[in-house]
C-alpha positions, -999 to 999 in steps of 0.1 A, spaced: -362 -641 125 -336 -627 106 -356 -607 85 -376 -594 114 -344 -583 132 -334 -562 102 -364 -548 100 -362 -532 137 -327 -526 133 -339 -502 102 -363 -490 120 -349 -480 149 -322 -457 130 -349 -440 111 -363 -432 148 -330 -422 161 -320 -402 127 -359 -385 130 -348 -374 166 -313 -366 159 -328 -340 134 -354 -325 151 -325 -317 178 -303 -302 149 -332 -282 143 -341 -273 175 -301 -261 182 -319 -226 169 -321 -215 205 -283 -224 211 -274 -204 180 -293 -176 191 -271 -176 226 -242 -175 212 -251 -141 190 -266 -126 224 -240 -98 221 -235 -96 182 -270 -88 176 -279 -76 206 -259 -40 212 -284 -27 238 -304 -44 269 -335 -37 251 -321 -59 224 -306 -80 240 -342 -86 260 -358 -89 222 -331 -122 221 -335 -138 249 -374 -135 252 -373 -148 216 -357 -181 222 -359 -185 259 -400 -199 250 -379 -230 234 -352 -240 256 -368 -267 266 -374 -282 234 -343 -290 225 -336 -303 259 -361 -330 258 -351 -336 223 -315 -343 235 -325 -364 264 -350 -389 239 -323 -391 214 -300 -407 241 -328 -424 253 -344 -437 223 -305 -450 220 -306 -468 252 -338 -489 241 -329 -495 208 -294 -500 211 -286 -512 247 -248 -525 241 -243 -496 215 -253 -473 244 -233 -484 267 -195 -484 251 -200 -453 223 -214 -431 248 -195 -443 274 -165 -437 250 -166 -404 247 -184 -398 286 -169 -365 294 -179 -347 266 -219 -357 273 -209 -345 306 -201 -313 294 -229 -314 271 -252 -316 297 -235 -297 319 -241 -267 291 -278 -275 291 -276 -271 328 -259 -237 329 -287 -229 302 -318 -238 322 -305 -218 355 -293 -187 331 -329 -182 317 -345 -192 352 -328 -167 372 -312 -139 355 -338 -117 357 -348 -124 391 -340 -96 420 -316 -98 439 -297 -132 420 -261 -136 432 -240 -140 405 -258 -107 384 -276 -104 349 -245 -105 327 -227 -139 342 -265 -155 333 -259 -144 300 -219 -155 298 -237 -188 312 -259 -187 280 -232 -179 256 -211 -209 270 -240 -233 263 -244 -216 226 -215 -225 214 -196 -251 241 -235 -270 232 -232 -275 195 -198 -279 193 -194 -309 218 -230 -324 205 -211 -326 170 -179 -338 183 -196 -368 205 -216 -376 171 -187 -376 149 -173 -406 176 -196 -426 160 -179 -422 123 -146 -420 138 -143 -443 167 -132 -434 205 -103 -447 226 -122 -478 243 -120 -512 247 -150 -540 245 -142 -568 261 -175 -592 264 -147 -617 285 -149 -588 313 -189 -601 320 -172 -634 340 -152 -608 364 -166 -602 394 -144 -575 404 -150 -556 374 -183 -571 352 -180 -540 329 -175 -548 291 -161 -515 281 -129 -495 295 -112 -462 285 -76 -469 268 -69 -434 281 -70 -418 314 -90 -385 301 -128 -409 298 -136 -399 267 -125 -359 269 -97 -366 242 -125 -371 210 -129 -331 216 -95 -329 204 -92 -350 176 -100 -322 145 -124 -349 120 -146 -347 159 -141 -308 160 -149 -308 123 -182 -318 128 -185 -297 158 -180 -266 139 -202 -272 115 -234 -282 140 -225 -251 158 -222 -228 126 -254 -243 115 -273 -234 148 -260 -199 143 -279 -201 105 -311 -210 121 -310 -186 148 -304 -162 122 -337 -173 99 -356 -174 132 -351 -143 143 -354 -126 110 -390 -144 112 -395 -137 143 -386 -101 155 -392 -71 141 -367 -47 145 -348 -23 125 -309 -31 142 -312 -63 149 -330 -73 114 -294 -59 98 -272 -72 120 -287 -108 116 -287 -105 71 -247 -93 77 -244 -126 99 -258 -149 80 -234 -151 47 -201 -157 69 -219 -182 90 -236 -203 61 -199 -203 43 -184 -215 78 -209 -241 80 -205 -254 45 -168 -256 52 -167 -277 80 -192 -299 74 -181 -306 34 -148 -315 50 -160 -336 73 -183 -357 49 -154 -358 26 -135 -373 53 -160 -399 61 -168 -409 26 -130 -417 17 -121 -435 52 -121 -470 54 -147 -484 75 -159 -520 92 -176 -543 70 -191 -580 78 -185 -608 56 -221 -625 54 -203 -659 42 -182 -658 74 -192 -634 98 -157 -616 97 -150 -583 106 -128 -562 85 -120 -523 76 -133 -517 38 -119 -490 19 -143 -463 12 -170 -483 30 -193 -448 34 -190 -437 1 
């Protein structure tokens, strides 16, 4: 039995790590967004963008919705409190994906209310807000959130929830803590890379194809940055171990590394 639970417990984190990449991957479209106006100097451009990436969108949504939900089956009780801990920032995540799906839906329609160019603000909001947040609610899981688990809470029934906030913001305050942001940066810096290579592959134009080689040094040194500081971070933090004699929890020095 043991061995059989191990086994699925393996094999579920390859699954989730599988579809945590593809949506790293897939964050391409998000990059793009957020370099609507640097590459993009005229509406014919600008167009070129948009058309480019606005065929994918809806990859990476579905991406992002399986990897929570592929979380959810596999992981039920780890579902509940770490994405519960950091809950307003997977609001805002989705939120982002929300103001994405409208933007390329209707800015181009006659007649829209809010115009073309507050579409594309929407877009550029979800290009980088989008990346930055997804990174900051996956660094939580390295890093921890302000929550409580109380199993006890089960027997209440007032309250039957096993996990509360230790803070009033829900979650909001992992945005702010800079290991969190670290990782944020560097997800987002890396979606700008692969917008970059994408669109170098993918469009053929004169302006654009310069603008996108000037881009792509800065942001590949940005995201090494960011990210190398981050890993150092988590692979000289202490971290919870199990004792397998006697089922104690306890905080291991350098337990990543």
């Amino acid at each position: 039995m043991d061995s059989t639970y191990s086994f699925l417990q393996h094999y579920w984190w390859l699954v989730v790590s599988l579809l945590g990449a593809f949506l790293v991957f897939l964050l391409f479209v998000q990059g793009g967004q957020s370099l609507l106006f640097t590459l993009g100097k005229t509406d014919t451009q600008q167009k070129m963008l948009l058309n480019s990436t606005g065929r994918k969108w809806e990859f990476t949504f579905t991406t992002l919705v399986t990897f929570g939900g592929a979380f959810f089956a596999s992981f039920p009780l780890f579902y509940s409190t770490s994405f519960g801990g950091a809950y307003w920032v997977w609001m805002l995540i989705l939120l982002c994906f929300v103001l994405q799906a409208v933007s390329y839906e209707y800015q181009n329609k006659k007649g829209n209310l809010l115009g073309k160019k507050t579409y594309q603000i929407f877009l550029i909001i979800n290009g980088v807000a989008g990346p930055v947040l997804l990174g900051t609610a996956v660094a939580t899981f390295f890093n921890g959130a302000e929550f409580f688990v109380r199993k006890d809470q089960l027997t209440d029934l007032a309250m039957p929830a096993i996990s509360s906030w230790a803070t009033p913001w829900h979650g909001l305050e992992a945005a702010f803590v800079i290991w969190n942001l670290c990782l944020g940066l560097a997800v987002f810096f890396l979606a700008r890379v692969l917008a970059i290579l994408y669109f170098i592959n993918n469009i053929e134009e004169a302006d654009i194809l310069s603008r996108c080689r000037k881009q792509l040094i800065p942001n590949t040194g940005l995201f090494l940055l960011f990210f190398l500081v981050f890993l150092g971070h988590v692979l000289l933090k202490d971290g919870f171990a199990v004792d397998p004699a006697t089922a104690e929890v306890y905080m291991q020095p350098y337990k990543y590394l």
